[in-house]
N, C-alpha and C positions, 0 to 999 in steps of 0.2 A: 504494500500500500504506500502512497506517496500523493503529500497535499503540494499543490500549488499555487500560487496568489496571481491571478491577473487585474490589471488596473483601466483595462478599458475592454470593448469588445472586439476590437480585434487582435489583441493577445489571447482574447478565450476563444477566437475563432483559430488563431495560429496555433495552439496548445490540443484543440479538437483536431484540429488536421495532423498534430504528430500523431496520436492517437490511433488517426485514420489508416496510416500505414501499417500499424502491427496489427490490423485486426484481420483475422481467417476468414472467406463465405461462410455465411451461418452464423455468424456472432452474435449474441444476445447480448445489448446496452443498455444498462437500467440506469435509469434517473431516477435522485431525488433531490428533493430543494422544494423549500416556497415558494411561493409567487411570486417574482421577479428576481429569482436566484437568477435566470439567465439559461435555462435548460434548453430554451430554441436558439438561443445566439448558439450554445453548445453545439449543437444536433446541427445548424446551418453550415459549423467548420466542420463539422465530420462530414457532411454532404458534400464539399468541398472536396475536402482531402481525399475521399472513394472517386472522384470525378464524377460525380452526378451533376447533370445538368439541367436540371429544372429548379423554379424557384422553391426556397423554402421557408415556407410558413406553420404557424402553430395549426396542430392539427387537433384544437378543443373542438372543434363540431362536426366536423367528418370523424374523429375517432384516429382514422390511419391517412395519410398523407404517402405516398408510395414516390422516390424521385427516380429517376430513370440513369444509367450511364453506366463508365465502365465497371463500377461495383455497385450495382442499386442498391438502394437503402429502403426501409418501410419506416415509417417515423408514426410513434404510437402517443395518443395522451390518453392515458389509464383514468385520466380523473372521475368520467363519466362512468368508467364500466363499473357494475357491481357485482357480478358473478363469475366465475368460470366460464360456465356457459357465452356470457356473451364477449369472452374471450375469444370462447373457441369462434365463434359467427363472423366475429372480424375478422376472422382468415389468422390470428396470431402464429401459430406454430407453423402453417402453411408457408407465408414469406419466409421462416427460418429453413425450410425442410428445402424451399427452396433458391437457398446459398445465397438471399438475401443478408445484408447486416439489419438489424432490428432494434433500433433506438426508442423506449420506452419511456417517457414524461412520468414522473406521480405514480412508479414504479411499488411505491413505500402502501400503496392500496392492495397492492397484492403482495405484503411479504410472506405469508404464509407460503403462497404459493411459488413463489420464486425462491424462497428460501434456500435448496436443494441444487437450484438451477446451476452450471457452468457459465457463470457470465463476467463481462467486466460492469462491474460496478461506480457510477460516477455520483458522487455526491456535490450539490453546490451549496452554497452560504454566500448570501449577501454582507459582507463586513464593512462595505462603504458604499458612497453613493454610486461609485462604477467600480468598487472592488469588490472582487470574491475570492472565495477560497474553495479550490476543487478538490476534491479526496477524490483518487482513481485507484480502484484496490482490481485485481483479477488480472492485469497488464502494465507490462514496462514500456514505458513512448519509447519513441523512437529518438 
């Protein structure tokens, strides 16, 4: 595990994109953090970094946002789901099974479930007005 401090967004975006290189098809990304810890700037440098090219946005009302390119990503926000069940609907395991990366928002809703899981783990904290501190446990950046 290893925390880092970024001080604006696009250090959390160039920190996501180191990130984005050690990760395998099929990786599972769990996010957690409050509201405005910064988990979509996150998820926009990993977007980045995979070489997806479509935009990316928070995916609070669609559920799943899917971006396209040389490593596609599925970008999940958990906050809405309440069950298993409508885990499995959203296609979740689906985008992993196939060799998708799968970046999950508000991850901390399903610890039970993910508990067990092989994933890297990203945790954010807002500690200033544009600083956070990331905890990335499960992977070494690049």
């Amino acid at each position: 595990m290893a925390s880092y401090v970024t001080r604006s967004k696009e250090e959390t975006m160039k920190l996501a994109s180191r990130l984005a290189q050690v990760l395998a098809p099929g990786t599972l990304v769990l996010f957690s953090g409050g509201l405005g810890a910064g988990k979509t700037v996150f998820c926009e440098g990993l977007a980045r970094g995979l070489g997806c090219i479509d935009e990316v946005s928070s995916p609070t009302f669609s559920i799943v946002n899917v971006y396209r390119g040389k490593q596609p990503m599925a970008h999940f926000d958990l906050y809405r789901i309440h069950t298993k069940e409508d885990l499995m609907t959203a296609g979740f395991y689906d985008y992993l099974d196939e060799g998708m990366i799968v970046a999950a928002e508000w991850s901390e809703n399903f610890a039970d479930l993910f508990e067990d899981e092989q994933a890297v783990r990203v945790t954010m904290e807002q500690t200033g007005e544009n600083e956070r501190k990331i905890t990335v446990e499960g992977s070494a950046l690049g």
